[in-house]
C-alpha positions in Angstrom: 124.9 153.8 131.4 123.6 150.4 131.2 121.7 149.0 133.9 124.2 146.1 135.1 121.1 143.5 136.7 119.4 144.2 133.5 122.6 143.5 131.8 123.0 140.3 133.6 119.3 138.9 133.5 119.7 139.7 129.2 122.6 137.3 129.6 121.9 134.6 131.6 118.1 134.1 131.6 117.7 135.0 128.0 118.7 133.2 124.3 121.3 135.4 123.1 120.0 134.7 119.4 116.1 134.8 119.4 116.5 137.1 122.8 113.3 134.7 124.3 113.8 133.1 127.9 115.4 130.0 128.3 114.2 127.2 128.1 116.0 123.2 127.8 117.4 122.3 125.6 119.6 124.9 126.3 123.3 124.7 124.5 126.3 126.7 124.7 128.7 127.6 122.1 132.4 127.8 121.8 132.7 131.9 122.7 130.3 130.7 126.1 126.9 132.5 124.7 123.8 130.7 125.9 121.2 129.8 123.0 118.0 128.0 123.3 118.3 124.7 120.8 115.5 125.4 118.9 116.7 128.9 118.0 119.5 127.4 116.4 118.2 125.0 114.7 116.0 127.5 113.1 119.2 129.8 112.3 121.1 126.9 110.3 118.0 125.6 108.6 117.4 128.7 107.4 118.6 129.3 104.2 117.0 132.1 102.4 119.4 134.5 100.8 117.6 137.5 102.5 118.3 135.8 105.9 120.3 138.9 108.2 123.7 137.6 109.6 123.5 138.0 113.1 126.7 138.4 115.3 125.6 136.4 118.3 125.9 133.3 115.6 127.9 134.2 112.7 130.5 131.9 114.7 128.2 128.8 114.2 127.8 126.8 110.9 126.9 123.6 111.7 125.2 122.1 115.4 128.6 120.4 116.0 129.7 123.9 116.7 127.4 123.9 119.9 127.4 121.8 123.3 123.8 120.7 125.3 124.6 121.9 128.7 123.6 119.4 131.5 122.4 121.7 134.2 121.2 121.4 137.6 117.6 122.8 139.1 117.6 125.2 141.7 115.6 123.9 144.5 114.4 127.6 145.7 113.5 128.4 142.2 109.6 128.9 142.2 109.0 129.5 138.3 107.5 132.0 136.7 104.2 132.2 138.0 104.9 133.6 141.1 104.6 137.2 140.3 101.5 137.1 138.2 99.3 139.0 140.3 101.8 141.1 141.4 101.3 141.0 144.8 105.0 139.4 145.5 108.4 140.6 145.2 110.3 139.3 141.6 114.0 138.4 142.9 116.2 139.3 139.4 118.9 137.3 141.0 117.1 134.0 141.7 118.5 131.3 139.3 117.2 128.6 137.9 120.0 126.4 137.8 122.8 126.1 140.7 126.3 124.5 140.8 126.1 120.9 141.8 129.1 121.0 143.4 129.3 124.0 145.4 125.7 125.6 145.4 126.0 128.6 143.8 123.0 130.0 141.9 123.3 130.7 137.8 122.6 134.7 138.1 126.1 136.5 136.2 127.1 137.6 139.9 129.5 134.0 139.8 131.7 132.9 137.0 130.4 129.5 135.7 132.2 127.5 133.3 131.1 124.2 131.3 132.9 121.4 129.3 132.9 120.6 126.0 133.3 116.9 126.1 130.2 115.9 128.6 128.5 119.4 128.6 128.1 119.5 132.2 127.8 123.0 134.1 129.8 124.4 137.4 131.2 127.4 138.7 134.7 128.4 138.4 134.8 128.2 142.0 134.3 124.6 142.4 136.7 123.9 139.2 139.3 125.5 141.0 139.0 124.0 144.5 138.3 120.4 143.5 141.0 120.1 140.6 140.4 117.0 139.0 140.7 115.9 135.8 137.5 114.1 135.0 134.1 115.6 135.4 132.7 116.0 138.6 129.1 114.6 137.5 129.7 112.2 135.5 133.8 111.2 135.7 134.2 112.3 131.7 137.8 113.1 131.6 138.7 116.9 130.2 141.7 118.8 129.4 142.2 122.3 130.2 140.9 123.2 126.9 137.6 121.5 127.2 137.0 124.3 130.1 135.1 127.6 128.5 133.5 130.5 130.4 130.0 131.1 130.0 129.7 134.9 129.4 132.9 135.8 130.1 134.4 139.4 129.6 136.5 140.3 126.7 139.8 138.9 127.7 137.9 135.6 128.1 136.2 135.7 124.6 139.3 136.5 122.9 141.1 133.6 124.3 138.6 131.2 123.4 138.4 133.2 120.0 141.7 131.6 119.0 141.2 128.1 120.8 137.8 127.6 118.4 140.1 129.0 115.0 143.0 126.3 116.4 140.6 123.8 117.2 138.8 124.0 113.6 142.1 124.2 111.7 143.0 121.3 113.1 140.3 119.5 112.6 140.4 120.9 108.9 143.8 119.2 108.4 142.4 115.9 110.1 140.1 115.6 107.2 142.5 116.6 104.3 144.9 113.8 105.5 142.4 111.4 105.5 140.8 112.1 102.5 144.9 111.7 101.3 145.2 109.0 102.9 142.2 106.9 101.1 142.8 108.4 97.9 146.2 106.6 97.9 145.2 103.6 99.0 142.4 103.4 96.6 145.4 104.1 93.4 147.4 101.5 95.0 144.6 99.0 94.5 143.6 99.9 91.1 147.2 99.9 90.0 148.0 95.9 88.8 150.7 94.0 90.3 153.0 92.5 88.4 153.0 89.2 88.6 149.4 89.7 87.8 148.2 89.7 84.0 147.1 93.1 82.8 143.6 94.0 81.3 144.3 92.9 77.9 144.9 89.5 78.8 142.7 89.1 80.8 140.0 89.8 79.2 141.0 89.6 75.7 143.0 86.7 75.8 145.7 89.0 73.8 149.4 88.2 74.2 152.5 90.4 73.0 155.5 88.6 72.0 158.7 90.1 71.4 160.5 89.1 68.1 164.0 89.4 67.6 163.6 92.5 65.6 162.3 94.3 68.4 159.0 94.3 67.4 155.8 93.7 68.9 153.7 91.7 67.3 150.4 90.4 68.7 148.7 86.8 69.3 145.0 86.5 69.6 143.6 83.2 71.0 140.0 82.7 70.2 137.9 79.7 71.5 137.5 76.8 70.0 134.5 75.7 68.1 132.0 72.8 69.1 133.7 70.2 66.7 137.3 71.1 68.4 138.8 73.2 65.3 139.9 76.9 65.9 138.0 79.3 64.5 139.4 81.5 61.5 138.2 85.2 61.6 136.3 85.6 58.0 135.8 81.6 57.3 132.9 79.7 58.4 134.1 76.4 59.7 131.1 73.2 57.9 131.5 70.3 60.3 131.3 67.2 58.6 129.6 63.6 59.2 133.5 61.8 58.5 135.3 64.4 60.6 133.2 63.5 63.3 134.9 61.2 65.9 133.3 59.8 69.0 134.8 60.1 72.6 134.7 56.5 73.1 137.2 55.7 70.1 139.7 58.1 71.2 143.1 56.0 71.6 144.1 57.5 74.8 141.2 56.7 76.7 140.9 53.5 79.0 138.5 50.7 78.4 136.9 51.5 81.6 136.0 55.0 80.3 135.0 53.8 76.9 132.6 51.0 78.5 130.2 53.7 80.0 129.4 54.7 75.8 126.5 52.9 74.3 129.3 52.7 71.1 131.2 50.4 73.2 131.2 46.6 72.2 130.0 45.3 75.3 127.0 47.6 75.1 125.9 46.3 71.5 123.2 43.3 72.0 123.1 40.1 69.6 120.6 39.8 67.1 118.5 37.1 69.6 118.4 39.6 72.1 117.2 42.8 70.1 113.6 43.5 69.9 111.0 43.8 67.8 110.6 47.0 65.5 107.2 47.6 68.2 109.5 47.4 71.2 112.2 49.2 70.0 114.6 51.1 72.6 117.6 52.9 72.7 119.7 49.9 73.0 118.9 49.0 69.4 122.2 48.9 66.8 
């Protein structure tokens, strides 16, 4: 038979992965096993494909899956150098962390429970006697749920068993309607309104006309060319000197407007007041 203090010190005083003492960071995970931090972030770094698959934390793929536990010292806990020499008696059952609430010490003999939303630690006791429904510590609310044994028996790790495959389904489902949800919203964008002009015209500055045959038949507007005259695909459009016409002798335009041309009349000087070939400016005509 199995030594039950032995059973209880392997437990509660040791990492249930790398089976060393523990030591904070300590976390918990979702079946109420205590693991020392840096043993699990070894575990999910490591990913050799030799690496063993361990029991203890074949439940945990990701750090998320794990809570840092915010416990209390004991005050009559002395460490672990007081039985070096030997000469002094090594009490099993001394904790190293207590309930702040009620007082009792860490050691297996008392049910402790902790909560998954603010990772604080107390005993079942004090859970039950001062119901509340935030956190003791720190006044984080918690649901019923939030509440998992640490080291429970089997009837306890069953139960939170199927809370952890609920709770991850759940969360799976979260995701996939999301994902759904963004997906559709980004097709709704791409799709074009339609008031809106589509691609072609956009861009292309193609427009489809429909005849009275039925048919579709397709008008492509080009830009125009520096001297004003459309373009012909093929053809090379020769701008002449006599097709040339200035701004300023457009009909249409105002004698206000023309006046700021140097072709205007008003702009052109008498012969008395040009200069001299030497001198010669702009304002020569």
């Amino acid at each position: 038979q199995v030594d039950k203090v032995a059973e209880l010190v392997a437990r509660w005083f040791y990492c249930a992965l790398s089976q060393e003492k523990l030591r904070r960071p300590i976390v918990a995970c979702e079946l109420g096993r205590l693991y020392n931090k840096d043993a699990i972030l070894e575990y999910l770094l490591d990913k050799s494909p030799d690496k063993t698959p361990l029991e203890s934390a074949s439940h945990i793929k990701s750090i998320k899956n794990v809570t840092e536990l915010q416990l209390v010292d004991n005050p009559a806990w002395g460490g672990d150098k007081e039985s070096i020499k030997g000469d002094k008696y090594d009490d099993l059952q001394c904790a190293h962390f207590i309930c702040p609430v009620v007082g009792l010490e860490m050691n297996g003999r008392h049910r402790f429970c902790f909560l998954r939303s603010c990772g604080c630690v107390f005993s079942e006791r004090a859970l039950k006697e001062i119901k509340a429904e935030v956190c003791h510590k720190c006044g984080v609310p918690f649901q019923e749920e939030d509440v998992i044994v640490l080291n429970g028996n089997k009837e306890d790790v069953e139960i939170l068993k199927k809370r952890m495959e609920e709770r991850r389904l759940k969360s799976k489902l979260e995701k996939k309607s999301k994902k759904g949800k963004t997906a559709a919203a980004a097709v709704s964008q791409q799709e074009p309104s339609a008031d809106s002009p589509g691609p072609s015209k956009a861009k292309n500055g193609k427009d489809c006309v429909n005849s009275s045959s039925g048919e579709n038949r397709q008008i492509i507007f080009t830009k125009s060319s520096e001297n004003g005259n459309p373009s012909v695909p093929g053809k090379v459009n020769k701008a002449s000197s006599t097709t040339k016409r200035s701004i300023a002798d457009s009909e249409d335009k105002s004698e206000a407007y023309k006046s700021i041309f140097t072709t205007h009349s008003s702009a052109k000087r008498s012969k008395e007041e040009c200069s001299n070939w030497v001198t010669h400016t702009a304002y020569y005509f």
